[in-house]
MARLO-667978 format. One line per field, with one value per residue (C-alpha): residue number from 1; residue in three letters; x, y, z. Coordinates in steps of 0.001 Angstrom, whole numbers, plus 500000, padded with zeros to 6 digits. Layout:
resi	NUM, ...
resn	ALA, ...
x	X, ...
y	Y, ...
z	Z, ...
// end
This chain:
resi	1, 2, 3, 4, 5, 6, 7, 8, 9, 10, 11, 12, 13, 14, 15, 16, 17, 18, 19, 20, 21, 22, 23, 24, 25, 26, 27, 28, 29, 30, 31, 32, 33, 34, 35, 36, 37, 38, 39, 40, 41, 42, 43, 44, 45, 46, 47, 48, 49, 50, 51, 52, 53, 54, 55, 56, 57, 58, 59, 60, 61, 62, 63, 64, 65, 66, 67, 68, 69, 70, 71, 72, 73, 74, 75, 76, 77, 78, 79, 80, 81, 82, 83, 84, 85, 86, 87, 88, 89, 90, 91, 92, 93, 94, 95, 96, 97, 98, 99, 100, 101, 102, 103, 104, 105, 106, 107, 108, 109, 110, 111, 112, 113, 114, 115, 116, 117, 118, 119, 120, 121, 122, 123, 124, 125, 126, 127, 128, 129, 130, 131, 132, 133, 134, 135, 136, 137, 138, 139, 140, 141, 142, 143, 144, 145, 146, 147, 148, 149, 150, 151, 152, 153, 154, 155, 156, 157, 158, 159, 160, 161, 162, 163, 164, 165, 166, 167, 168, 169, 170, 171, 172, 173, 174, 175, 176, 177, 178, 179, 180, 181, 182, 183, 184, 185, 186, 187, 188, 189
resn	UNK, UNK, UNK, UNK, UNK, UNK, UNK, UNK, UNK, UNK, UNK, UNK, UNK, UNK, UNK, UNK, UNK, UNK, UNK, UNK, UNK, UNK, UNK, UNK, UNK, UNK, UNK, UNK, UNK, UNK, UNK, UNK, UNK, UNK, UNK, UNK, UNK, UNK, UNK, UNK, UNK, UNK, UNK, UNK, UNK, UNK, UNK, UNK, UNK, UNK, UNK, UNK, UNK, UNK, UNK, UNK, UNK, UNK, UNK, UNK, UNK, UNK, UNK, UNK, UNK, UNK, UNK, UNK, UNK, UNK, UNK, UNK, UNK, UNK, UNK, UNK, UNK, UNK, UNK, UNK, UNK, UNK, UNK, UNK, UNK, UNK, UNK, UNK, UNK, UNK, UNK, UNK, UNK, UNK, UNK, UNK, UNK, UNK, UNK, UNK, UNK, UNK, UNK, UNK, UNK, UNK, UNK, UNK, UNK, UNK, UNK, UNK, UNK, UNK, UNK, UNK, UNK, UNK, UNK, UNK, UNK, UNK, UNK, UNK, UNK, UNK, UNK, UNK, UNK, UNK, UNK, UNK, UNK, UNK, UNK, UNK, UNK, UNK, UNK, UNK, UNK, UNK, UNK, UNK, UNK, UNK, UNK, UNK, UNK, UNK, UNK, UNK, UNK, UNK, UNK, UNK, UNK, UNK, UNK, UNK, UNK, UNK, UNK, UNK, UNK, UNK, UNK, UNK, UNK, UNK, UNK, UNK, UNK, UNK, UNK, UNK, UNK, UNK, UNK, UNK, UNK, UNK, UNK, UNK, UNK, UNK, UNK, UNK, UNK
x	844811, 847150, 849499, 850751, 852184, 852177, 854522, 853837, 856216, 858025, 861614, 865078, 867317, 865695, 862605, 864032, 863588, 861022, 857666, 855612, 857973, 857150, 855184, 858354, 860624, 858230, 858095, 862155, 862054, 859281, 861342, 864317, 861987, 861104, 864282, 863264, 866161, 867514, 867216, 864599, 863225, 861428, 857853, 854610, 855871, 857464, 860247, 859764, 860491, 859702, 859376, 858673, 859247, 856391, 853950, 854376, 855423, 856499, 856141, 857380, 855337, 857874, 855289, 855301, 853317, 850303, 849960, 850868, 847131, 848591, 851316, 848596, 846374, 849137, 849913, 846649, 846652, 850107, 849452, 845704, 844987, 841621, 842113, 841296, 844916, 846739, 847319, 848405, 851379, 851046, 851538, 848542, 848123, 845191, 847132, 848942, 852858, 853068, 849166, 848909, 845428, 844570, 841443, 839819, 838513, 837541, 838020, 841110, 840474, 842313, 845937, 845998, 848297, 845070, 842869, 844993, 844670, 840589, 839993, 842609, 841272, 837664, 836963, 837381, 837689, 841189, 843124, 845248, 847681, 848098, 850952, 850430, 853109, 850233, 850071, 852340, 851605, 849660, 847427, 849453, 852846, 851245, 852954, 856588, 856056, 854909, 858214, 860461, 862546, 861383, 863344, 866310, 863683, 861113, 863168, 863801, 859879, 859720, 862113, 859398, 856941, 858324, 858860, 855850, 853668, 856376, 854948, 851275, 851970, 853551, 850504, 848510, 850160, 849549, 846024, 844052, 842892, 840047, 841935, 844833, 843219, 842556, 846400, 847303, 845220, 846858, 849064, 852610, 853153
y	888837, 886362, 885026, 881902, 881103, 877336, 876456, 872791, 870444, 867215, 867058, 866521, 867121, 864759, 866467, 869999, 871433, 869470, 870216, 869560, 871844, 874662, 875824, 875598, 877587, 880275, 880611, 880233, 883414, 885485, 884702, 886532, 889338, 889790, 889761, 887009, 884763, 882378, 880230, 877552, 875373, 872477, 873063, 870816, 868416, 871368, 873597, 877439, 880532, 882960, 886411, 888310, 891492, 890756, 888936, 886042, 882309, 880790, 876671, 874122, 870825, 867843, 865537, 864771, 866182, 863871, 863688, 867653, 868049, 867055, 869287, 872313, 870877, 870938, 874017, 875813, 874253, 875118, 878584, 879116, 879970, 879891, 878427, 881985, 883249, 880367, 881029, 877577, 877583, 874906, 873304, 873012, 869863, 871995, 874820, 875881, 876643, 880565, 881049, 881873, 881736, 882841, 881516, 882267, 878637, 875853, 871920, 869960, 869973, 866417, 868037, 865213, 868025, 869979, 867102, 866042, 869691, 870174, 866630, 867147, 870947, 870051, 873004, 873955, 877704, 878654, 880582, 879252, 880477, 877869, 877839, 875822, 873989, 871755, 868001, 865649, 864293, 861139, 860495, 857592, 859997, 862046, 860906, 860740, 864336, 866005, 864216, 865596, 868654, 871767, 871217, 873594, 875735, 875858, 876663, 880427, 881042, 879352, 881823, 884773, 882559, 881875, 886035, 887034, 884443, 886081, 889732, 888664, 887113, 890122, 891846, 889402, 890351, 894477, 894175, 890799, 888817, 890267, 893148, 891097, 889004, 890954, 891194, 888016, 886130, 885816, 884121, 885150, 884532
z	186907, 185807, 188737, 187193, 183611, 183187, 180044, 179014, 177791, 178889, 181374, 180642, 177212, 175243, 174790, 174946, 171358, 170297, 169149, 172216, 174094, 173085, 175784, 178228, 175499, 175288, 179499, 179394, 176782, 179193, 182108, 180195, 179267, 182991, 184313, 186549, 188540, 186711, 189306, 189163, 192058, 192692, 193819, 192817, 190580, 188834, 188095, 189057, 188867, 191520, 189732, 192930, 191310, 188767, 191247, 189230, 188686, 185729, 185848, 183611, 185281, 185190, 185287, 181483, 179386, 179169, 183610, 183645, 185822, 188732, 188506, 187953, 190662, 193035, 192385, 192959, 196166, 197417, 196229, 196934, 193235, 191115, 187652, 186406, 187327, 185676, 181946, 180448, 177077, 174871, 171281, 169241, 165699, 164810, 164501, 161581, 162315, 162599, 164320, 168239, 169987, 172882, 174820, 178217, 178382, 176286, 175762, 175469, 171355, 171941, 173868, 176599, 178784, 178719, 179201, 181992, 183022, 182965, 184493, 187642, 188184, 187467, 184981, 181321, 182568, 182083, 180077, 177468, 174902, 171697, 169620, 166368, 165355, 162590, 161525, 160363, 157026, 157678, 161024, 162521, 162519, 165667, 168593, 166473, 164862, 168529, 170043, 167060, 166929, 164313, 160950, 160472, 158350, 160724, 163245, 162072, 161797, 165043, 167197, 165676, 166841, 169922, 170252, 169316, 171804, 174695, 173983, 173527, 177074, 178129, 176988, 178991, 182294, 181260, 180312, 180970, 178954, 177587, 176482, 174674, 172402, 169032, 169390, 170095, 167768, 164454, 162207, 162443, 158754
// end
């Protein structure tokens, strides 16, 4: 059962619509769904919401993407959690923009959040949802392109992405995992 969803990203208004951020847009937009206070506090290196109602959290780590381990460590501890009831958002280059995935473990495919993630909690065995938001043109571009905001004609595609990783999430909380997949793993367009 999933008691904590972990939405990756990095702090503060410069980083807010960008590409790596997607992870914390889609946990703003399943806080909404919820009902959940708006209210956010400072717990672990992180910003949460208590969604008592739900018997959940939702956690946006402000520790920077590429250190956002220590934020998930911390909170396992603070909350007595196994990794198996965290389920991790984040933006995926391998990914094209428009496909979701969701995994009950697996490697960091290269996502230093992730890899910061596995090496801090000391397991691979976690479940993740990836949103692709694909590569930039030419290798070198990476870090730039991740930091960027979607272009004015991505962005349309990506509020249905955005929407649609929400409900598979929402699906998540209703019926595990296990049971969510073959619905959540698809290409939006």
């Amino acid at each position: 059962m999933i008691k904590v969803l972990i939405g990756l990203g990095n702090p503060g208004k410069k980083y807010e619509k960008t590409r790596h951020n997607i992870g914390f847009m889609v946990a703003d937009v399943v806080a909404s769904l919820l009902n959940c206070p708006k209210k956010e506090e400072e717990c672990c290196f992180s910003k949460i919401i208590n969604c008592q109602e739900h018997d959940l959290i939702i956690v946006k780590p402000q520790t920077y993407m590429n250190n956002s381990g220590i934020a998930v460590k911390n909170l396992l501890d603070e909350f007595k959690l196994s990794p198996e009831e965290i389920l991790v958002i984040y933006d995926d280059l391998d990914l094209p923009l428009g496909t979701i995935k969701l995994r009950k473990k697996g490697s960091s495919g290269g996502h230093r959040g992730i890899k910061s993630i596995i090496e801090n909690i000391k397991t691979e065995n976690f479940p993740r949802l990836r949103i692709g938001i694909g590569r930039p043109p030419h290798k070198h571009q990476v870090a730039d392109y991740v930091l960027s905001p979607f272009s004015k004609d991505e962005y349309l595609l990506v509020e249905r992405i955005i929407k649609e990783a929400s409900q598979c999430i929402l699906n998540v909380l209703k019926y595990g995992v296990d049971k969510s997949m073959n619905s959540c793993n698809r290409k939006i367009i």
